[in-house]
Every structure is written in structure tokens, then in C-alpha cells.
C-alpha positions in Angstrom: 28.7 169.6 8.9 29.2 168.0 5.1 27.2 164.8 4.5 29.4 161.9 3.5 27.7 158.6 1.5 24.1 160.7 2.6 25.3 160.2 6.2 25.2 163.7 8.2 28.4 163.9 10.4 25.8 166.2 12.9 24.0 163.1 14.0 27.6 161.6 15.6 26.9 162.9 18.9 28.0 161.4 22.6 24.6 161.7 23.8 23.4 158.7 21.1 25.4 156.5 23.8 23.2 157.2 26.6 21.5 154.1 27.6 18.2 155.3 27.4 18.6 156.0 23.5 20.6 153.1 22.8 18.8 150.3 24.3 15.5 151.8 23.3 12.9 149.5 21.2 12.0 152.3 18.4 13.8 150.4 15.8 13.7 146.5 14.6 16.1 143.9 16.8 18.3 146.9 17.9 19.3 145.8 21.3 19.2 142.4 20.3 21.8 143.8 17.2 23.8 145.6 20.2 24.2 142.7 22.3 25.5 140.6 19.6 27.3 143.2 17.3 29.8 143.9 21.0 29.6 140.1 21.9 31.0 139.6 18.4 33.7 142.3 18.8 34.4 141.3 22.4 35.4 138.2 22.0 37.5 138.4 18.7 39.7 141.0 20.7 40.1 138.5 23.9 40.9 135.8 21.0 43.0 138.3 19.0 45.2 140.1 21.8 46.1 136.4 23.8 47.3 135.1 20.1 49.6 138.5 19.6 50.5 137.6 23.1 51.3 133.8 22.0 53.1 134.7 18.4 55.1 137.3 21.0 56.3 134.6 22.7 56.9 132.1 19.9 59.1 134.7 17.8 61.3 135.6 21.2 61.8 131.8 21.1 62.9 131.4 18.1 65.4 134.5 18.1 66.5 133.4 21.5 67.5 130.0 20.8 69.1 131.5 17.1 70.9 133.9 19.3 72.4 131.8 21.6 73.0 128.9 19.4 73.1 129.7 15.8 73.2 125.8 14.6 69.9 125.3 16.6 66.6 126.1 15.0 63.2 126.2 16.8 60.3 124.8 14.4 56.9 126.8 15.5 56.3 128.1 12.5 52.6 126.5 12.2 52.2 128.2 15.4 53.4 131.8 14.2 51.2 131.7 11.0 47.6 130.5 12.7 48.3 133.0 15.9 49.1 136.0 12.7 45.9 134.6 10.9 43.4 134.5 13.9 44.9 138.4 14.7 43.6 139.2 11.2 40.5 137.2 11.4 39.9 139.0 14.9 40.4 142.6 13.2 37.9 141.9 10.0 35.2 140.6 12.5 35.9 143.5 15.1 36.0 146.1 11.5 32.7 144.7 10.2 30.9 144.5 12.8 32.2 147.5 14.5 30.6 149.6 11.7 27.1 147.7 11.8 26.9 148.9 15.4 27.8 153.1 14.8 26.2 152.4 11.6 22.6 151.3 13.5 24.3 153.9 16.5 24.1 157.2 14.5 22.2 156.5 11.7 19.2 153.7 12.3 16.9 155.7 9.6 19.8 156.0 6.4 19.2 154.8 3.3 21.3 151.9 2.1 21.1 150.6 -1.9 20.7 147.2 -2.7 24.6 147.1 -3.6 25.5 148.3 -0.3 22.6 145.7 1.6 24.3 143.2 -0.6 28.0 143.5 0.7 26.6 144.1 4.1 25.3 140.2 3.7 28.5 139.2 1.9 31.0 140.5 4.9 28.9 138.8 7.3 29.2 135.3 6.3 32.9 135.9 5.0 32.9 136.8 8.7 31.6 133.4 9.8 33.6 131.6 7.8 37.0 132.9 8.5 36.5 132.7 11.8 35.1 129.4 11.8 38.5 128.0 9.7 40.9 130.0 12.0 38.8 128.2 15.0 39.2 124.8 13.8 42.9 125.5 12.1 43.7 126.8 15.6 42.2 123.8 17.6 43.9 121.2 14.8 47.3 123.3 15.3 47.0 123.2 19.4 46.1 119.9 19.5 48.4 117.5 17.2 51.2 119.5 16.3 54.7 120.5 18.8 57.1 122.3 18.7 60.6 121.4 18.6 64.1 122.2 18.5 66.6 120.7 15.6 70.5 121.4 14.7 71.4 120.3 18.6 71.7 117.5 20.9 68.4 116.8 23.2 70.8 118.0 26.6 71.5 121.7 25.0 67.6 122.2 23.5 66.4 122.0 27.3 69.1 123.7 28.4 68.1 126.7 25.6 64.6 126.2 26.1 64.9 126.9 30.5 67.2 129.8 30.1 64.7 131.1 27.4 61.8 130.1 30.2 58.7 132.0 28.1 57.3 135.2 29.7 54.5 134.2 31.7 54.9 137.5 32.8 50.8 138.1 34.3 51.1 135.1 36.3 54.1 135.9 37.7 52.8 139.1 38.6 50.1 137.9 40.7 51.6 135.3 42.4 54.5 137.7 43.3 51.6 139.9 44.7 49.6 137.9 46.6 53.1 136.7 48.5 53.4 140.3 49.1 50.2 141.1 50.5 50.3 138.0 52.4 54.2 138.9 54.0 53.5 143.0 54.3 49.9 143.7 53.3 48.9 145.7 50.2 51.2 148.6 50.9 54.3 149.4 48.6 57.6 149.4 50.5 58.0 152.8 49.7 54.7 153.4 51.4 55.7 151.1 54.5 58.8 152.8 54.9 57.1 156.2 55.0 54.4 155.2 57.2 57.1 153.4 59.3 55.6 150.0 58.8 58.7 147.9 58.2 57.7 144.7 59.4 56.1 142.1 58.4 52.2 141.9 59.1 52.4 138.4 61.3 55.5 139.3 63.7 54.6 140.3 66.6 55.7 142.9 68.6 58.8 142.3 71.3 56.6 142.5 74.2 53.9 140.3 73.0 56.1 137.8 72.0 57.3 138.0 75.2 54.0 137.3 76.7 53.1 134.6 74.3 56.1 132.6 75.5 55.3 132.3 78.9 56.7 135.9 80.5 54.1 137.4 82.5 53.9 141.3 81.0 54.1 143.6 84.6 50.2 145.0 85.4 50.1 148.7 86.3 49.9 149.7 89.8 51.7 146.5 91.0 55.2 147.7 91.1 56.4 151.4 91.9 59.4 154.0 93.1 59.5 154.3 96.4 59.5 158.5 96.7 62.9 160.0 97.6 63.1 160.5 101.3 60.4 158.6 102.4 60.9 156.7 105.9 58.9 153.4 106.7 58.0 153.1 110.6 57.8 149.3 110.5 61.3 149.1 107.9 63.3 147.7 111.5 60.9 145.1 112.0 60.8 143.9 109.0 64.3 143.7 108.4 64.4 142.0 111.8 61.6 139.6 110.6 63.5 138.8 107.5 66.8 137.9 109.1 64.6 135.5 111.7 
């Protein structure tokens, strides 16, 4: 395979992952590099995906309220710009680091110049430092600033504002499952229907509801048919003994 910045492509194999080879102490601080390099990375991408999920929301906002209401504007721009910067911070951090760990993966024994050990140490602490100011810019932002609406009276911004309502739409999700499970069990109605399971789990059947409100349920054996053409010897007597 061709040799690109005197790094053979052949050594880019799956097997490198195994944890036996990757977590082995032949080479200086490398699980300790491992743990922290995909700590790093991690946690940037939690940070990074719930502010897309945050800006998401905030632009919907804004084009709702616009939409329905073209006098009214929604001021969360502060919001909108530190959400797009801590996406960016999150993909530098996850780009840097990223290629320290498949560097130090793949290639622990390559030979780097003193230009490339150089940048390496330059990216790291511009790495620090941007996501240090996006941290605190974030927690200033979050903290003392608001949104708010302008170009309409306080009565139609809430009234925008609760039709608009946010998408909260992973909480919603699991409240409306747990009421589910807790109504039908974990089985989809399509499921219920084909296993014939319509009901709800807590009702009861008909006959022991029956039974739970005070009915005594007939035992076996304590009732039965009389067989067809049967003749009781005593049937006189006791008819005489009931009129008496």
C-alpha cells in the first residue's frame, strides 16, 4: 500500500483495536493517552450534539414566531451564536484529538519532525483555550442573558411562544412510554392486537371481578345435570316433605 507523510497505510488494520494491543504498556503513557484522548472527544460530542439540539430549537423559534406574526421578532441571537461556536469548538477538539489517538493507534513508532511536534503542542493548548472561552461564554450566556420577544403586546408573545411550545421531543417520548407500559405493558398495539391482548394489564377478567365483589364463583362438582331419564325413588317424599 503507498506510504503517505512516511506513514504505511498497511499498518491500518482492525486487529490494532483489539484490547489486548491497545491497552498494552509497550509504549510511554499510552493507555493513559487513550483514556484521555476518548474522554476528550466524548465529551465535546455530548457538549456539541445537545447545543445543535439547542440552536435547532432556537432557529424554529425564531421562524415560528416570524411566521406567524411578521411584526414580532424573537431576540436569541446570543444564544444561536455561542450554541454555533461551542459546535465548532466541539469538532476542532474531537479533529485534534481524534488524530492523536489513530496517530498513537496505527503508528506509535513514526517519526515526527520538530515542525510537526511543534504544531502538535500548538493545537493542543489552542484546544484548551477555545474550549475554555466557549465554557465560560456559554455559562455567562445561560446565566444572565433571556430571551425575549419585541414588535408585540406581552398577551400575543405568550400566546406565540405556547403554540410554538419547544420540541422537547425525548422527554416526551419517555414519559408517553412509561404510561404505555404502565396501561398495556411493553407490547406495541399492533403486537397486542395480534396476540389478542387488548386489554389493559390491570383489568381483570369478568369472572374475577365478579368474585372480587362479593359473588361467590360456583366450585366444581357442586352443581350438575341431572341425566335424561333418570327416576329418584325418594322424589314423592320429598315433594311431600317440602309441601309439609
Amino acid at each position: 500500500m503507498a506510504v503517505i507523510w512516511g506513514l504505511d497505510l498497511r499498518e491500518m488494520q482492525w486487529g490494532k483495536f483489539k484490547s489486548s494491543y491497545m491497552w498494552n504498556n509497550e509504549y510511554h503513557m499510552r493507555r493513559t493517552k487513550f483514556i484521555i484522548y476518548q474522554l476528550a472527544m466524548i465529551l465535546c460530542v455530548v457538549s456539541e450534539s445537545l447545543g445543535t439540539a439547542a440552536l435547532s430549537d432556537y432557529v424554529d423559534q425564531q421562524d415560528f414566531v416570524a411566521k406567524h406574526n411578521p411584526n414580532a421578532t424573537v431576540h436569541n441571537d446570543n444564544y444561536v451564536g455561542i450554541a454555533s461556536f461551542n459546535i465548532f469548538v466541539g469538532i476542532y477538539v474531537a479533529t485534534i484529538f481524534g488524530s492523536a489517538f489513530f496517530f498513537d493507534l496505527f503508528w506509535p513508532e513514526r517519526h515526527e519532525s520538530p515542525a510537526v511536534k511543534m504544531a502538535w503542542r500548538i493545537c493542543s493548548i489552542l484546544a484548551c483555550l477555545l474550549t475554555l472561552a466557549c465554557a465560560l461564554a456559554y455559562t455567562d450566556i445561560v446565566a444572565k442573558e433571556s430571551a425575549y420577544v419585541t414588535g408585540t403586546n406581552a398577551a400575543e408573545t405568550q400566546k406565540l411562544l405556547a403554540e410554538y411550545g419547544g420540541s422537547p421531543l425525548s422527554t416526551y417520548l419517555l414519559w408517553h412510554s412509561l404510561a404505555h407500559i404502565d396501561a398495556y405493558g411493553p407490547k406495541s398495539g399492533h403486537a397486542r392486537a395480534r396476540d389478542d391482548v387488548a386489554k389493559p394489564v390491570d383489568e381483570k377478567p369478568a369472572s374475577l371481578a365478579e368474585s372480587t365483589d362479593g359473588a361467590a364463583l360456583p366450585q366444581p362438582g357442586h352443581t350438575h345435570a341431572r341425566p335424561e331419564g333418570f327416576h329418584d325413588r325418594n322424589e314423592a317424599a320429598n315433594q311431600q316433605h317440602s309441601a309439609v
